[in-house]
Structures are given as C-alpha cells and as structure tokens.
Steps between C-alpha positions, in 0.01 A plus 500: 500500500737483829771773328491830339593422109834594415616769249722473283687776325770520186827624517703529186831658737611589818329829553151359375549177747549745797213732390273221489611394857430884630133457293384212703587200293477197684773295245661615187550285169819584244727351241817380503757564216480136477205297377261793401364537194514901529819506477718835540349791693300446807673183564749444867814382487650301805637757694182677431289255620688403824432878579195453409384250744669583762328855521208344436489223741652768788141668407325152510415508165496191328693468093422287280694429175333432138705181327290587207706365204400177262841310540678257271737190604809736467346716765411253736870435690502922565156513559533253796817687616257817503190402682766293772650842529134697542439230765777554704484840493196499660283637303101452579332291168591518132252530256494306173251440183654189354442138618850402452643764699244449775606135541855571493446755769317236707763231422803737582336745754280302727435728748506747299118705442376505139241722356402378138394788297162428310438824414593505115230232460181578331185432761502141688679318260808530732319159694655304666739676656891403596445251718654613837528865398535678884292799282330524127425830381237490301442567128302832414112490452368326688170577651477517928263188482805269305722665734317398860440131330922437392535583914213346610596156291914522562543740760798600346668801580373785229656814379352707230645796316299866616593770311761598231431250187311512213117384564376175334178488365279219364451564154186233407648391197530131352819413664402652845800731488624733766632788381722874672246785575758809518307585812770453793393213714395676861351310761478641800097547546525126465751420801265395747276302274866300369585469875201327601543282181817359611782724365780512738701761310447769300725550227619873319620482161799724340856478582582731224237771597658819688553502869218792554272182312579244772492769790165651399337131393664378791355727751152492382484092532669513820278777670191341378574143568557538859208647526269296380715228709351740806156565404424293268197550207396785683852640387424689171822659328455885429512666177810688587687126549364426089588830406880471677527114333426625188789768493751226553516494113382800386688801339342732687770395816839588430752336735751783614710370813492230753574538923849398570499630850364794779568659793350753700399794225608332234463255201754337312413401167683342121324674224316269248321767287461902398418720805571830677405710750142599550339236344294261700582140532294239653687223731377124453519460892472081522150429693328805422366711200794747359495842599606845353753702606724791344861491447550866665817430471811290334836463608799274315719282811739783574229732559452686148171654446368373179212589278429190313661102502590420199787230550374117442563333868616843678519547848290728660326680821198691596388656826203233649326637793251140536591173584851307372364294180606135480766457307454397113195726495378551172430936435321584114343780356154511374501642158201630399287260260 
C-alpha cells in the first residue's frame, strides 16, 4: 500500500459538497440532472456543477460524477453529447453501473477515468469486471479474505462502500440469497483491515441524508483513518469516535445552524433548527470530537437581542470568546433520549 486510501463523500447540493470538503473528504461523488436515475432533488444542474468543481478542485478535492442510468438507442446521441461535455469540463472520473454506458464512455472519453459501480451486485457474482475499468467498486458482502484475493489476482483499483446503506446478510437458504439487514452499514473498525486488503477508497453512502449526517459521519472516518495511516494496528478508535458516528443518524441530534463566518468575538451563523438563548449546543469542530458550549447570548444581523431562532435559514450572531470555527461548521443540540 504506497498511498493513504481515498474517501469519498456524497453531496446531494452545493452546501453538502462544500461541507464535505471542510470534513476532510478526499473526492466527492454527485448526480447530474442528466443521466441519474434519482431524478429531481439532490441532483446538480450545469451551472451547479461548474461551481461545484471549481470550489472543489481550488480545495484539491477530487469530483466524480455518477452516469448511473440504463440507456436506450434514443438516448445514446445526448448521452454522448453529455459525457463529451463532463470530459471537457474537467471533471476527475465518472462512475457508471451499466456495460453499455461504460464502453461508450471509453469509446467517446478516452482519457477520461471510469469507476464502474459494482456495488448493487449480490456477493462475487459481479466477476469479471469491465475490462479496463481505471476503478471497480465492489459489490456488498463480501468477506476481507474474497476481498484481498480480487486485488491480489487483478490488482485493480478497489473502492468499497463504508457506512450509510442497508447491511446485506447471507441468508442460507436454497437460492443462496442476499438479503437488507435494516442495520446501517458502518465500517469504520474495519478501515485498516480493508486498507491492507487492497481498497484504495473508501466510499460514504447518502446523498439525500442531512448535512449534520455527512459532517458528523464524515468527521469520524476522517479522524480515524489518518490515524491508523500514522500508527497503524496499534491505533484503536475510542468509544467516544462510535458513540459520535452513531449520532450522525440519530434523533437524538437536532441540526440547528451552520458557521457562515467569524471574527474576533464573534460567530456568524444561518439557523437550521429550534434554539434560544441558554441552551447548550455542541459544535461538530472537523478533526476533533464536538464540544459543548452555551449560547449566552443571541443577536439577529443588525444587532437585536433575541430570545429564541425560529426563522428557517435566518441569519444570526453570538458572542464567541474561543477560536474562529471553519466555515460550514455543523452546531446541534443534544436532546435528551
């Protein structure tokens, strides 16, 4: 393993693609209004996704964009027109799940990286793989051992989805079926063992899941990772890291505002959720564990002392005697359970 393994993060808009960046992802993977087959919400539009990479490649963060859509001959003239357009706009790779789109990619887009997406496949039964795929992210279930022998045998480039989906469990029926466990899928006291298998990036499921999900999943994967890229199996992730990863989807964390700026003394803030003064907050600070604080005070832009934020998306301020947050700094309230 020459390279720390790459992670890769969701972003279903504009604000989630720059909170990943500020959590530590090393390249982010969205959708296109084109080509998906979620289409509607959560999807970028061109001008979207021109922004889009050009924040994200001034941060050196790499984007990738899913082509995931089963295409007929009438698609096929726009469809070219598309990925010739992703390709000149310099995005990073595309990622696609059907062989026909994966050759036309190749045909059309020869320099061009492609990722085929294996992951909807049940066990190894994704074999062989697109020949010439620059990365195949593998299907779900399999065990470390079939892992370590796909890279030992093809020394492919793997990716493997972490955290966020639906586990799949062997059922040991007649058919050999795989079916959901409602368990969320959650790697991450599994990273270094997948590293030293051969997994090159590690890949975060949810593009529709709420931007305190990808900041608090986010941070947790990001933290540990680069430790265990330091020390190695004598790194040993804490119980406050699983307890933190396991709030990213749980109703006990209420998402109330997000950092849009600071200077000395003060915070600047949009409100997301229900809070007021006196209550105490905790601030999802990227690289460390969250910590408390109380909101001794709250002020609207003009200087108004308020007693509670109750506007969807309202500006706000509050005295802050520590150290400026970055911004797109996820703050929440733990509710009692």
């Amino acid at each position: 393993m020459k390279s720390k393994p790459e992670l890769l993060a969701p972003a279903g808009d504009l604000e989630k693609l720059r909170t990943a960046i500020v959590y530590g992802a090393d390249a982010v993977y969205l959708r296109g209004d084109a080509f998906s087959l979620w289409t509607g919400a959560g999807n970028f539009g061109e001008a979207e996704l021109v922004e889009g990479l050009y924040y994200a490649h001034s941060a050196g963060v790499r984007i990738y964009v899913a082509v995931d859509f089963y295409a007929s001959n009438a698609d096929l003239g726009t469809l070219e027109e598309y990925i010739h357009w992703l390709d000149a706009l310099g995005i990073d790779a595309v990622i696609v799940s059907a062989p026909d789109i994966f050759s036309l990619a190749q045909k059309i887009a020869p320099r061009l990286d492609i990722h085929f997406n294996a992951a909807r496949e049940a066990g190894a039964a994704f074999w062989p793989p697109q020949a010439g795929a620059d990365r195949v992210i593998l299907p779900r279930g399999l065990a470390l051992g079939e892992i370590a022998a796909i890279h030992r045998q093809s020394r492919l480039n793997l990716g493997v989805l972490i955290h966020g989906s639906p586990v799949l469990d062997w059922e040991d029926d007649t058919q050999g079926a795989c079916f959901p466990n409602p368990r969320e899928l959650s790697l991450l006291p599994r990273l270094g063992q997948l590293a030293q298998a051969g997994i090159s990036s590690f890949m975060i499921a949810g593009r529709m899941r709420s931007v305190h999900y990808l900041a608090t999943v986010l941070n947790a994967y990001r933290v540990n990772l680069d430790a265990w890229w330091q020390q190695g199996d004598e790194h040993r992730i804490s119980e406050a890291w699983l307890q933190e990863l396991a709030r990213g989807g749980h109703r006990s964390a209420t998402f109330v505002a997000v950092v849009k700026g600071s200077e000395p003394g003060w915070l600047y803030l949009e409100q997301r959720g229900l809070f007021g003064r006196g209550e105490t907050l905790e601030a999802v600070v990227p690289g460390q564990l969250p910590y408390q604080f109380t909101v001794n005070k709250l002020y609207d832009p003009d200087g108004n002392l308020l007693e509670q934020a109750l506007d969807h998306r309202q500006e706000l301020k509050i005295p802050w005697p520590g150290q400026p947050l970055p911004q797109f700094t996820v703050l929440r309230r733990v509710d009692k359970e």
